[in-house]
C-alpha positions in Angstrom: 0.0 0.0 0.0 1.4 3.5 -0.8 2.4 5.8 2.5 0.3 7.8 3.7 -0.5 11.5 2.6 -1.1 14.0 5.4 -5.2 14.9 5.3 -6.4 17.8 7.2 -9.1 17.4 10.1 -11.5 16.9 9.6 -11.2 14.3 6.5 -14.1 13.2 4.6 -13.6 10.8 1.1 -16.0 10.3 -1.8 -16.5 7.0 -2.0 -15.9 6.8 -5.5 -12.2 7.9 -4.9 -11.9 4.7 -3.2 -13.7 2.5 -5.7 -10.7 4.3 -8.2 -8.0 2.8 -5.6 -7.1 2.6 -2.9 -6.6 5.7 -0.6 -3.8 6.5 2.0 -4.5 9.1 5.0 -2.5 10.4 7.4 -4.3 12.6 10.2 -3.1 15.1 13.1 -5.3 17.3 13.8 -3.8 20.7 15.3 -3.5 22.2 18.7 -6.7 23.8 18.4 -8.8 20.8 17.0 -7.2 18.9 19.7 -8.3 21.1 22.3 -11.6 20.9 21.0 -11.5 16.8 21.0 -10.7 16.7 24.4 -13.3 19.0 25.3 -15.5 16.6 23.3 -14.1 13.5 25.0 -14.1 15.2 28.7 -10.3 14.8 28.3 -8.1 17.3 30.7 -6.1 17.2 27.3 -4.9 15.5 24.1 -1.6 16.0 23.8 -1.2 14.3 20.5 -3.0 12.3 18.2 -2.5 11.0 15.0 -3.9 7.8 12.6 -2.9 6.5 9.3 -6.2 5.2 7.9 -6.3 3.0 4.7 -9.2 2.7 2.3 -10.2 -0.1 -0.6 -13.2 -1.4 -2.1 -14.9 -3.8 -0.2 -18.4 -4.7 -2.0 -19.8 -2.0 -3.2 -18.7 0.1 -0.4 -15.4 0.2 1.4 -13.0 -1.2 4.4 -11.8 1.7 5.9 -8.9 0.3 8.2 -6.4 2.2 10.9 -4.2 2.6 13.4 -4.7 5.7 16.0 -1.8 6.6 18.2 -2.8 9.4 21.0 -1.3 10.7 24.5 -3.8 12.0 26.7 -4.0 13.7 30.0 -7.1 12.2 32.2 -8.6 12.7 35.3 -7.7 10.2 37.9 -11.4 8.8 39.1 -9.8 7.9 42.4 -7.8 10.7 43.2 -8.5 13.4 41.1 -5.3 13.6 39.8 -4.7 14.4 36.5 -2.3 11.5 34.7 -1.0 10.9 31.6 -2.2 7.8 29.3 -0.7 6.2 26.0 -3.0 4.9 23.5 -2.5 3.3 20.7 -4.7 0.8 18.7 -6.0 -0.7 15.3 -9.6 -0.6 13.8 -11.2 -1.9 10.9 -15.0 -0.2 9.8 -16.7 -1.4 6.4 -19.0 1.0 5.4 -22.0 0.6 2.5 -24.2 3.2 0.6 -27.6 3.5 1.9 -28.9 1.8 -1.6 -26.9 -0.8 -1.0 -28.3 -4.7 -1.5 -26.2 -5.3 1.3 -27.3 -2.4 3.7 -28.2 -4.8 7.0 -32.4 -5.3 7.1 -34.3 -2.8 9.5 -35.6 -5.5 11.4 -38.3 -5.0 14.3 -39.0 -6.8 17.6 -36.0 -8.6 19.5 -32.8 -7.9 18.9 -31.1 -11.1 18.2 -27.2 -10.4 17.7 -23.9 -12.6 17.9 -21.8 -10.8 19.8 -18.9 -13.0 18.3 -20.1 -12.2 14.9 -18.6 -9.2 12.5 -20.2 -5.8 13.1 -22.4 -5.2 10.5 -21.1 -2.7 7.9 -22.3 1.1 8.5 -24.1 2.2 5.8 -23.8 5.4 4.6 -25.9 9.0 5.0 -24.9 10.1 1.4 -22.0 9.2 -0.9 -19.0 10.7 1.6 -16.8 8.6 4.0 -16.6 10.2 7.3 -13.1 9.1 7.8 -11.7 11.2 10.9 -15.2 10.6 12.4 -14.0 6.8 12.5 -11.0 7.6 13.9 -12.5 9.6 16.9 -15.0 7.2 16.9 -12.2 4.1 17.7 -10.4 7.1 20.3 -13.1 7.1 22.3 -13.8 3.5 22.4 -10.1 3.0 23.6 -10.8 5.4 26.2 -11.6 3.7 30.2 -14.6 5.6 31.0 -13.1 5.2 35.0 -9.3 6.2 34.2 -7.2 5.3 37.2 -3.9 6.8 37.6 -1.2 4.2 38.0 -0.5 3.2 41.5 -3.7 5.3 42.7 -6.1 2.6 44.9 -9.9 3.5 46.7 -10.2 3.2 49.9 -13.4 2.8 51.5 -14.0 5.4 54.3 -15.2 4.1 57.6 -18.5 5.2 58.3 -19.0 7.8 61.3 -22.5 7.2 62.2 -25.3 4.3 61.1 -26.5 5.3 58.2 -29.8 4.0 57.8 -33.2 5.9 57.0 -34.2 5.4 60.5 -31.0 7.2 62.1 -32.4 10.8 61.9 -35.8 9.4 63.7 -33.4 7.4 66.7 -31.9 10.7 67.2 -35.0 11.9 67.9 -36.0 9.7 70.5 -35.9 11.0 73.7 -32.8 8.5 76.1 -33.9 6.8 78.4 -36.9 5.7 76.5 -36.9 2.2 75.7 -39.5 0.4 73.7 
């Protein structure tokens, strides 16, 4: 496959550039649109990110295929510390066009999936490939939704007083009183 041509971000793709060839991104988005990602992500910040995302035919549609490399700052959920995290991971996507004969049935009622089956392809609003929305996509989903900072461990803290809906109303109660 050819290297990679640096894309601006946001990068969207005709798919009928990819049914000419294949197609060879390389995305960083700036300080600015990173700032605005983290914000997005409820990051403390993204102090880099790039992908190199690859696109062929696959059906009628394509395989749009990647690898996402980011450092990001998150909040510790134990200590509230802000840490620093390396992320780096690979994604595959097949996407369709909406008219496609093999855009996945709109079926009703129970939803009866394999979760060790292939995610069905995404099929397409118009005729455009949403290629850094992929990539954010797959940066989000490598994202711990309860970051812990290395080393950082909950500790439970003792209760004071019996906490109990009927604490208030013992309080109450004159001493002495015994029932």
């Amino acid at each position: 496959m050819a290297e990679p041509v640096n894309t601006p971000w946001p990068c969207e793709v005709p798919l009928a550039r990819v049914d000419r060839g294949d197609v060879s991104l390389k995305l960083e988005p700036d300080a600015d649109q990173r700032k605005a990602i983290a914000k997005q992500l409820g990051l403390v910040r993204l102090e880099e990110f790039s992908a190199e995302v690859y696109l062929s035919s696959w059906m009628d549609g394509a395989e749009v295929a990647g690898r996402l490399r980011a450092r990001v700052i998150q909040l510790c959920s134990v200590s509230a510390d802000d840490f620093e995290d390396s992320i780096e991971a690979r994604f595959t996507v097949h996407v369709i066009p909406a008219n496609s004969e093999h855009a996945p049935a709109e079926e009703g009622g129970e939803l009866g999936l394999d979760p060790e089956a292939d995610d069905p392809p995404d099929v397409l609003e118009g005729d455009v490939i949403d290629v850094s929305g992929y990539v954010l996509e797959h940066l989000a989903l490598e994202l711990d939704p309860f970051p812990r900072k290395p080393g950082a461990v909950f500790e439970n803290p003792l209760p004071t007083a019996e906490i109990s809906p009927f604490a208030a109303l013992k309080a109450l109660k004159p001493k002495g009183d015994s029932d």
